[in-house]
N, C-alpha and C positions, 0 to 999 in steps of 0.2 A: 397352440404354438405361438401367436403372436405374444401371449403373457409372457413365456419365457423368452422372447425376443425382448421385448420391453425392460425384464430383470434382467437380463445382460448386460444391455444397456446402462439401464442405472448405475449398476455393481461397475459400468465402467470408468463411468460419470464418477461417482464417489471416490474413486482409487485414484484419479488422477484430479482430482479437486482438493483443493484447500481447505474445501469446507465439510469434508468429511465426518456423519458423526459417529463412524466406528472409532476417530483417534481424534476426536476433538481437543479432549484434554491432554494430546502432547504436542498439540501446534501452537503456532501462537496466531496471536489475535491480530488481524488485517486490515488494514483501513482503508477506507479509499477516497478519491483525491479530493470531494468536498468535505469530508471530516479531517486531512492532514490540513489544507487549507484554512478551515477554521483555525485549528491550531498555532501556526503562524501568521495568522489574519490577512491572507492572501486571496485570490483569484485561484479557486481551482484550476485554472489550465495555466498559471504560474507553476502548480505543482508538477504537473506534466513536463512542461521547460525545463523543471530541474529535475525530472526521470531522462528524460532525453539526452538534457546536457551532464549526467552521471552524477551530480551531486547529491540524489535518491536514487537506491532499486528499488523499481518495480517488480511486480511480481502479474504476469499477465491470464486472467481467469478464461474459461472455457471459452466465451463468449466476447473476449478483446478486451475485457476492460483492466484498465490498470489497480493496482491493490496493492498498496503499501504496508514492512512489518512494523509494529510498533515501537517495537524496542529500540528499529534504528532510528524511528519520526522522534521519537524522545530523545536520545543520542545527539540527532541532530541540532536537534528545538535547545536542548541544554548547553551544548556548543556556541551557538549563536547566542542565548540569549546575553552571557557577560557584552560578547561584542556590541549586541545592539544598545546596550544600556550606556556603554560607555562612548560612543562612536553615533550613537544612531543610525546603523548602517544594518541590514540587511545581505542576504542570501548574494541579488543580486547587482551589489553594491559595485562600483569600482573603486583602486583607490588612486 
């Protein structure tokens, strides 16, 4: 009995997780906040700042932690980047 407790379990795990690999290939790819971070060469808990303050969604895993989608970190990162080139300013910049 306890095996099929356990595969319940899992099978619940997996259904409600991100990281699924019965449908891996139709989700997309997740990042979290020290790899979005690098990417704009930030303080991970800067990235957090701007899940908080809506400027990112997050996306929250079984376990509390925050997970970003990629395609909006690029969205975002290519948004920014004209400004910061021409302005040297950042996310969060005032003006």
């Amino acid at each position: 009995m306890p095996n099929d407790l356990s595969e319940v379990r899992k099978k619940l795990i997996m259904s409600q997780s991100n990281f699924s690999p019965l449908s891996s290939s139709n989700q997309e790819k997740l990042l979290t906040p020290a790899e979005v971070a690098a990417l704009f060469r930030v303080d991970p808990k800067t990235v957090t700042r701007w899940a908080k303050a809506g400027k990112l969604t997050s996306i929250r895993t079984l376990g509390g932690h925050r997970r970003y989608k990629e395609s909006e970190v690029k969205t975002l990162l290519k948004s920014i980047t004209p400004a910061i080139s021409s302005n040297n300013q950042g996310l969060g910049s005032k003006k």
